[in-house]
C-alpha positions as CSV (number, residue, x, y, z in Angstrom):
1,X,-22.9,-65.8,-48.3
2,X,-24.7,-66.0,-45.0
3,X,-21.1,-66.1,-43.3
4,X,-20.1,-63.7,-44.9
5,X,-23.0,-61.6,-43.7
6,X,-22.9,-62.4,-40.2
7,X,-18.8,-61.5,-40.4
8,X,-19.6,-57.8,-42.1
9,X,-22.6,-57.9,-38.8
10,X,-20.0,-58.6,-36.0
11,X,-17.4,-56.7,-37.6
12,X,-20.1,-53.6,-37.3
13,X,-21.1,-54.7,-33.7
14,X,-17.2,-55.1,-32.9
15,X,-16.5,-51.3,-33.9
16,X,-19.9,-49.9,-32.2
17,X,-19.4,-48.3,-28.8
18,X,-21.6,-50.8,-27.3
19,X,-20.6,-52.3,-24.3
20,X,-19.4,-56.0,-24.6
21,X,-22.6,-57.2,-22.8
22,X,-24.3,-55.3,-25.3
23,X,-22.4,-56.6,-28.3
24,X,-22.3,-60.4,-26.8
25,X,-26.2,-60.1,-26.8
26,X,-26.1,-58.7,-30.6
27,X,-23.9,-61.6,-31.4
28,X,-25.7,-63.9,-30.1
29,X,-29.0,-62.2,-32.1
30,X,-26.3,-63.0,-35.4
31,X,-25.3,-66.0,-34.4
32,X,-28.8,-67.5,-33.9
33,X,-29.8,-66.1,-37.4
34,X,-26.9,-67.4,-39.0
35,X,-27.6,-70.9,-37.9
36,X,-31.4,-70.7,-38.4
37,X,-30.0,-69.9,-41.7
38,X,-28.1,-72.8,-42.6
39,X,-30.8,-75.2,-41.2
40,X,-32.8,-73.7,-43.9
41,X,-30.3,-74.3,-46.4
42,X,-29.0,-77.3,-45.4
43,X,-33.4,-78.5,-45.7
44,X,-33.7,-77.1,-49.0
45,X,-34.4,-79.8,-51.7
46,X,-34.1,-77.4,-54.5
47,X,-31.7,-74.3,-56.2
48,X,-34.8,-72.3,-55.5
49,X,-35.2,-73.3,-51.9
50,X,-32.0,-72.7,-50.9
51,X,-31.5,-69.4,-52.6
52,X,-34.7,-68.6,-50.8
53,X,-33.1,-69.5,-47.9
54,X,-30.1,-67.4,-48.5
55,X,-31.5,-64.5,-48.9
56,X,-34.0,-65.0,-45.9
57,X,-31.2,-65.5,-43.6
58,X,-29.0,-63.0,-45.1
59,X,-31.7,-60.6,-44.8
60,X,-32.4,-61.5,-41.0
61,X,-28.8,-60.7,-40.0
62,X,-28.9,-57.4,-42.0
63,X,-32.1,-56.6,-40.3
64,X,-30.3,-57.2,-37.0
65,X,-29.9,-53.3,-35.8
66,X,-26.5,-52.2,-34.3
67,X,-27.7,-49.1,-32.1
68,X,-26.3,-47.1,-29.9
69,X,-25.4,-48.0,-25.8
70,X,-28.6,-48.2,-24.5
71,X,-26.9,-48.8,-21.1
72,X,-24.5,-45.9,-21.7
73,X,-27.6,-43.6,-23.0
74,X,-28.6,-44.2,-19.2
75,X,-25.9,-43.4,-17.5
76,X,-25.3,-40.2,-19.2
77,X,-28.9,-38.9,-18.8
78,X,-28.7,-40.1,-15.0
79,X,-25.2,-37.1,-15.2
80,X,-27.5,-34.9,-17.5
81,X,-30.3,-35.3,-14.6
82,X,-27.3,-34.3,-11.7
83,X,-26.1,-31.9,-14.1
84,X,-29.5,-29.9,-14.5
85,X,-30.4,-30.1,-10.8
86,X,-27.3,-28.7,-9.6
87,X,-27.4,-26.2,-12.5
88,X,-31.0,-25.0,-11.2
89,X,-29.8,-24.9,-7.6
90,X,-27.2,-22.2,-8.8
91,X,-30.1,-20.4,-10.3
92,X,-31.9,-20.3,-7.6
93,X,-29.3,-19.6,-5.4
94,X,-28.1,-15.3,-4.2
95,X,-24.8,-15.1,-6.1
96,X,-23.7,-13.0,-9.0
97,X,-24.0,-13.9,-12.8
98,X,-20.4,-14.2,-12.8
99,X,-20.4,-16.6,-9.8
100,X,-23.2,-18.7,-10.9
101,X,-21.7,-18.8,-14.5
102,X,-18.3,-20.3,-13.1
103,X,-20.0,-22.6,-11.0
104,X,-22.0,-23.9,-14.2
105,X,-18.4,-24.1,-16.0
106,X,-17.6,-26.7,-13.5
107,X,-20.9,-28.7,-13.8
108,X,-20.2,-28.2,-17.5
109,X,-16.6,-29.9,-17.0
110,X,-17.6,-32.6,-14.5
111,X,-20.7,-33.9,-17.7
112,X,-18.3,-33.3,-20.2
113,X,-15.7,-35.4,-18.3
114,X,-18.5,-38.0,-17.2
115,X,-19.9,-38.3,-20.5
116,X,-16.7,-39.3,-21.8
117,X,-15.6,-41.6,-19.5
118,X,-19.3,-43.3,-20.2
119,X,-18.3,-43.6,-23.9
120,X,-14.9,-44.8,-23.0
121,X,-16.3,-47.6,-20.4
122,X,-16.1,-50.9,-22.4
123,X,-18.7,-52.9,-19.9
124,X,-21.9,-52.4,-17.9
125,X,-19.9,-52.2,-14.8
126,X,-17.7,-49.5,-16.4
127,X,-20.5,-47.0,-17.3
128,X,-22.1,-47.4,-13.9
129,X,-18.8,-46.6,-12.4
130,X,-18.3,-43.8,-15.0
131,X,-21.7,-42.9,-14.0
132,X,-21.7,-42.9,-10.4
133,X,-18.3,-41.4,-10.5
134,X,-20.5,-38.0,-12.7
135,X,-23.1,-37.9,-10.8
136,X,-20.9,-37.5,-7.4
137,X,-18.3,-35.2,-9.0
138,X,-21.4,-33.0,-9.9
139,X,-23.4,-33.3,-6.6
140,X,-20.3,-32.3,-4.6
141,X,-20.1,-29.0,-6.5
142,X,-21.0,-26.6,-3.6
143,X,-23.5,-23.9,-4.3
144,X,-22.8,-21.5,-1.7
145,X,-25.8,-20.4,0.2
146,X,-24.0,-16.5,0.3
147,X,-22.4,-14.6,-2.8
148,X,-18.6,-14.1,-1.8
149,X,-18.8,-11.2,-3.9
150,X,-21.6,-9.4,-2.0
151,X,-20.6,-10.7,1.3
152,X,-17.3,-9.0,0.5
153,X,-19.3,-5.8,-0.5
154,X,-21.6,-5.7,2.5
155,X,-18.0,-5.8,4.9
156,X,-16.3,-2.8,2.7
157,X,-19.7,-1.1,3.8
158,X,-20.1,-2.2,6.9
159,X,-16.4,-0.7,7.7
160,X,-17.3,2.7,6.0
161,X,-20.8,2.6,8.5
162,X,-17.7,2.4,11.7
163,X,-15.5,5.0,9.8
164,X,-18.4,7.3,9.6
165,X,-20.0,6.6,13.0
166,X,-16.3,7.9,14.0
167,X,-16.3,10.9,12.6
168,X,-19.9,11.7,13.6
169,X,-18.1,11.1,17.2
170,X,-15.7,13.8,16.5
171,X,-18.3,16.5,15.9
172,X,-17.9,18.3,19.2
173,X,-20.1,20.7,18.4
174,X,-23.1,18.6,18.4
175,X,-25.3,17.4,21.1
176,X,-25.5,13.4,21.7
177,X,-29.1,13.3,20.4
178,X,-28.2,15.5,17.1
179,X,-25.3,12.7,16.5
180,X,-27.8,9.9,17.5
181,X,-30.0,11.1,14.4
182,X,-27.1,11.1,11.9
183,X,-26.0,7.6,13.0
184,X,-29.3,6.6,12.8
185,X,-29.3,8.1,9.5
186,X,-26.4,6.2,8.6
187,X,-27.7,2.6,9.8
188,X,-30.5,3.5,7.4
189,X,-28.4,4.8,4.4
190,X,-26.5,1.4,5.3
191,X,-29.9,-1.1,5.0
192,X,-31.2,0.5,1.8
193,X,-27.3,-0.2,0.3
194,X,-27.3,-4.1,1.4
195,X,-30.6,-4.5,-0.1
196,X,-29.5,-3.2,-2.9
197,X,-26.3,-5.2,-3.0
198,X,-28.4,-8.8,-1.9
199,X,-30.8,-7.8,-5.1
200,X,-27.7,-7.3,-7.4
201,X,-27.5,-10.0,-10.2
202,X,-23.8,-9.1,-11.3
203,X,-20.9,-8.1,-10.2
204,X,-20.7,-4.6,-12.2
205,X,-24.5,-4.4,-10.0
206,X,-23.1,-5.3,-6.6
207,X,-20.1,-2.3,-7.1
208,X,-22.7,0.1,-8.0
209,X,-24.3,-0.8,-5.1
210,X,-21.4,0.1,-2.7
211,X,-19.8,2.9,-4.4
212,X,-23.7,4.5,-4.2
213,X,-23.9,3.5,-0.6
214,X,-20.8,4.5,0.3
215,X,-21.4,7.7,-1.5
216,X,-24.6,8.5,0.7
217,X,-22.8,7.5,3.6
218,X,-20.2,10.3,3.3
219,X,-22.5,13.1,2.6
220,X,-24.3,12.1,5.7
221,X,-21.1,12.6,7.5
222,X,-20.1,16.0,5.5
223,X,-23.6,16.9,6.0
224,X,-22.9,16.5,9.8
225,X,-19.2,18.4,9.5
226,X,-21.0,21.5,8.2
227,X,-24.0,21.9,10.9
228,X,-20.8,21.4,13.3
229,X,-19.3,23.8,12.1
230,X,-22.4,25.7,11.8
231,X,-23.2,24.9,16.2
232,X,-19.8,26.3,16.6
233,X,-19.9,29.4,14.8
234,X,-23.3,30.3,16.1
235,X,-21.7,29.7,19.5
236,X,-19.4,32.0,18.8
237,X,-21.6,34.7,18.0
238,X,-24.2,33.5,20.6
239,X,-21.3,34.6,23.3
240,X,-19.8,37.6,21.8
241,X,-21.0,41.3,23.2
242,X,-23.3,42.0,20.1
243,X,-27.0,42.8,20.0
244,X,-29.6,40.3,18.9
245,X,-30.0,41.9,15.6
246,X,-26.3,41.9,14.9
247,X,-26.1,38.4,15.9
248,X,-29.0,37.5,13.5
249,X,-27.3,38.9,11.1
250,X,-24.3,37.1,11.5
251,X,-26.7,34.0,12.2
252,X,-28.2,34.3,8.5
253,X,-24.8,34.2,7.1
254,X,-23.4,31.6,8.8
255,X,-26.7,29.9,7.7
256,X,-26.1,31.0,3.9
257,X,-23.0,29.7,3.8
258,X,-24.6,26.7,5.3
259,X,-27.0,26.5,2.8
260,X,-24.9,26.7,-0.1
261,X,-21.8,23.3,1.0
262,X,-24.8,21.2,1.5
263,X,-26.3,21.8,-2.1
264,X,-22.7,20.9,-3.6
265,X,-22.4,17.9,-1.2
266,X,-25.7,16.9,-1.9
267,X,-25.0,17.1,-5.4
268,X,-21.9,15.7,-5.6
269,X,-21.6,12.9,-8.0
270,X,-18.0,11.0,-6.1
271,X,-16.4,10.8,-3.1
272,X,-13.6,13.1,-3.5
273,X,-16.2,16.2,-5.1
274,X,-18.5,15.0,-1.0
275,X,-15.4,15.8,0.6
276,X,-13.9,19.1,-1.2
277,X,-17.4,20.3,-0.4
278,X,-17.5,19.6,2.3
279,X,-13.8,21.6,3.0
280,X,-15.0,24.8,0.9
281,X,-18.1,24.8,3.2
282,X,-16.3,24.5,6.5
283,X,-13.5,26.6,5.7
284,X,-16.2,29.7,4.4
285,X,-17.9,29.2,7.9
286,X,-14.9,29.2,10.0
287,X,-13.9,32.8,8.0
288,X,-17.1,34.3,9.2
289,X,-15.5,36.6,11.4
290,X,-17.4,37.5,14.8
291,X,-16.5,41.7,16.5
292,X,-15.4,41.5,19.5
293,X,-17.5,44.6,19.8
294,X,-20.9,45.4,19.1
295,X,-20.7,48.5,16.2
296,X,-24.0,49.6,17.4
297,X,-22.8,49.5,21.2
298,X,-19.4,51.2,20.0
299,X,-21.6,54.4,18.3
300,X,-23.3,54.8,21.5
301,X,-20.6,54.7,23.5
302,X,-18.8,57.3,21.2
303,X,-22.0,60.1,21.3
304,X,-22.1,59.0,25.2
305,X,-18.6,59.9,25.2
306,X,-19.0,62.9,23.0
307,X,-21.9,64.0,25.4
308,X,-19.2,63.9,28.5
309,X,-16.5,65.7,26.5
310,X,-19.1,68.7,25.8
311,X,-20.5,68.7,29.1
312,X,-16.4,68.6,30.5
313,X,-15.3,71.6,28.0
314,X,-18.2,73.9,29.4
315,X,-17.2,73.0,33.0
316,X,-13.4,74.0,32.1
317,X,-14.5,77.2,30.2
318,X,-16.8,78.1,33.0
319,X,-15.6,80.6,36.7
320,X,-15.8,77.6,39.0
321,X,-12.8,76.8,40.9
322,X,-10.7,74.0,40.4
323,X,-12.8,71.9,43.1
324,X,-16.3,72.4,42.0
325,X,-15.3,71.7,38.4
326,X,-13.8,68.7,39.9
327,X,-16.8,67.7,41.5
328,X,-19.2,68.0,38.7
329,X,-16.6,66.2,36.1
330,X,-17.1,63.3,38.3
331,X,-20.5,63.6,38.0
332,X,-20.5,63.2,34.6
333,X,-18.3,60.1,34.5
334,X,-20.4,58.7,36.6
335,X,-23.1,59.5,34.3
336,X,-21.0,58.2,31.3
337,X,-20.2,55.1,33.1
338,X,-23.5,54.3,33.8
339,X,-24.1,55.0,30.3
340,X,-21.8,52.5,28.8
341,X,-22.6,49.3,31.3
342,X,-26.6,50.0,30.3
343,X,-25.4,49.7,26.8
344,X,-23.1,47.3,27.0
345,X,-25.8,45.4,28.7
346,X,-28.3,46.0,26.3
347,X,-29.4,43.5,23.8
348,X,-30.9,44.7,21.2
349,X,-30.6,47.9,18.9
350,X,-33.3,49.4,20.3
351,X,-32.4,48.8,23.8
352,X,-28.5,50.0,22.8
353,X,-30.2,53.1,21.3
354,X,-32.7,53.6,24.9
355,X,-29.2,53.4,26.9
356,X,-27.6,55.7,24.6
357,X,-30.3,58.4,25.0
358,X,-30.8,58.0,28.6
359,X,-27.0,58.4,29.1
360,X,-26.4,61.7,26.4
361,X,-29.6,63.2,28.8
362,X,-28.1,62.4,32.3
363,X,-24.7,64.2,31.4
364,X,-26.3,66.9,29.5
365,X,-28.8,67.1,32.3
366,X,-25.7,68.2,34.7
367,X,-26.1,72.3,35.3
368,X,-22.8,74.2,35.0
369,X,-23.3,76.9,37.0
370,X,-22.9,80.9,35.7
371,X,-21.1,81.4,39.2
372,X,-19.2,79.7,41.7
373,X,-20.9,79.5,44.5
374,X,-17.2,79.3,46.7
375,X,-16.6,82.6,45.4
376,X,-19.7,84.1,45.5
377,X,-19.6,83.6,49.6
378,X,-16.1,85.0,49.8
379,X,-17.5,87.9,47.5
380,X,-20.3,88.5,50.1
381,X,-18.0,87.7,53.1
382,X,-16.0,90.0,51.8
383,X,-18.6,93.0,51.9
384,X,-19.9,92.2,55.0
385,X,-16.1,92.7,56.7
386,X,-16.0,96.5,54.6
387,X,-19.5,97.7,55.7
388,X,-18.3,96.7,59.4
389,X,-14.8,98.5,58.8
């Protein structure tokens, strides 16, 4: 009976995962047992005594616990250990969620694979191996000290930043230092966007990031198209012959036009709505059209003009010979001439207006004589020879 309990023992100890160090120092537990056991029996001097001493020994072997590997128990806390470092190193670390999640899949894999190599290992030396084999397969997991995923974001910026800075190079229009401000602008636009993207936790995050960075970047460089535009339009009307108050005028337009492509850029919500803005905005400023003559300049030259014609009828419809009406037509060109370069180089309304006046009162200033003083002498001449006839 005690035999037969020891057997039913090893046969549990033989089927354990323990290791065979393990089970050799359980047997040995049953063996020792077994053979106190029959020393007891074989002492006994009665029935009693030796069923006393069957059941005592029986019971000693039955007592004899078959646990589980303490030496495998170890080794697979010593991966578990590995396995949780490395796993808080990715936590702490700047990548994604996604990125951190598939580096945890492969500490996951490499404990999973360790653990059950540990369970397979039939000896001491085979956990530690099985162990040591774990804990290196999840220490050489890398945790990278960048994200790929926002390093690849920041370039994709970065190259927008150059494309931008290009563009800004091809607004003639502005001065250096008004370009200088929108680059700068941009570098800034560029920081806020990478500290946004380094802050990201996932990848859906690190996209937003960029697409809203990128998005500010390209109104900064519509913004600069349209005040471009706007330098060269107001060029334009700077060197064109009209007054100051016709070139405000024009000024204010070009401004309210201005005015209204930078509120849909600034409101646009994409890209593509930035740069159609941006279009509609330059295209209405370009159709500003700019006279090639100043209307208020043109009116005065017309009642200068109409002045001169008056003035030239009465000199035609007057008794002066040919030659005197000759004479005093070119005064009044003269006049009329002078007239138009004071207007043309007046600047203002008001200054246009002066010019105009000053030249109407010069021609109309110009006598036309009732008689012609030519033939008045030839009249008297004439008289003088008849009285000495």
């Amino acid at each position: 009976a005690v035999a037969d309990a020891a057997t039913a023992k090893n046969n549990a100890i033989d089927s354990s995962n323990l290791t065979a160090e393990e089970k050799a120092a359980l047997k040995q537990e049953v063996t020792e047992a077994q053979n106190a056991a029959d020393q007891a029996i074989d002492n006994a001097t009665t029935n009693a005594a030796v069923t006393e001493a069957q059941n005592t020994g029986i019971n000693a072997i039955d007592s004899i616990e078959v646990t589980t590997s303490t030496a495998k128990e170890a080794a697979k806390k010593a991966v578990a250990d590995a396995a949780t470092a490395k796993n808080n190193a990715i936590d702490a670390s700047n990548l994604t969620d996604e990125e951190k999640t598939a580096l945890k899949q492969e500490v996951t894999d490499a404990q999973s694979a360790a653990d059950q190599a540990i369970d397979n290992a039939t000896t001491n030396a085979a956990v530690t191996e099985a162990q040591t084999n774990g804990v290196n397969a999840i220490d050489g997991i890398k945790v990278p000290t960048t994200s790929t995923t926002k390093e690849q974001a920041i370039t994709d910026l970065n190259k927008a930043v150059d494309e931008a800075k290009k563009a800004i190079d091809q607004d003639n229009n502005l001065t250096n230092e008004e370009k200088q401000t929108v680059k700068d602008q941009i570098d800034s636009d560029a920081k806020n966007a990478q500290d946004t993207i380094n802050n990201a936790k996932t990848n859906d995050d690190v996209k937003k990031a960029v697409d809203a960075g990128t998005l500010v970047i390209d109104k900064d460089v519509a913004n600069a198209a349209i005040a471009n535009a706007v330098a060269g339009k107001k060029a334009e009307i700077s060197n064109s012959p009209l007054t100051d108050e016709e070139k405000t005028a024009l000024n204010n337009k070009v401004d309210q036009k201005a005015n209204i492509a930078k509120d849909a850029i600034n409101t646009a919500a994409t890209p593509e709505a930035v740069t159609t803005a941006q279009d509609n905005g330059i295209k209405d400023i370009n159709e500003i059209s700019v006279p090639t003559e100043s209307a208020e300049k043109q009116a005065a030259k017309e009642a200068v003009a109409k002045a001169a014609d008056e003035k030239n009828a009465a000199i035609d419809s007057s008794n002066l010979t040919d030659e005197e009406k000759a004479a005093l037509k070119q005064k009044v060109t003269e006049a009329q001439n002078a007239a138009d370069q004071a207007i043309d180089n007046a600047t203002t309304n008001a200054a246009v207006t002066e010019a105009q006046t000053n030249g109407v009162n010069a021609i109309n200033g110009i006598e036309v004589p009732t008689k012609s003083d030519v033939k008045d002498q030839a009249t008297t001449d004439l008289n003088t020879a008849v009285e000495n006839a």
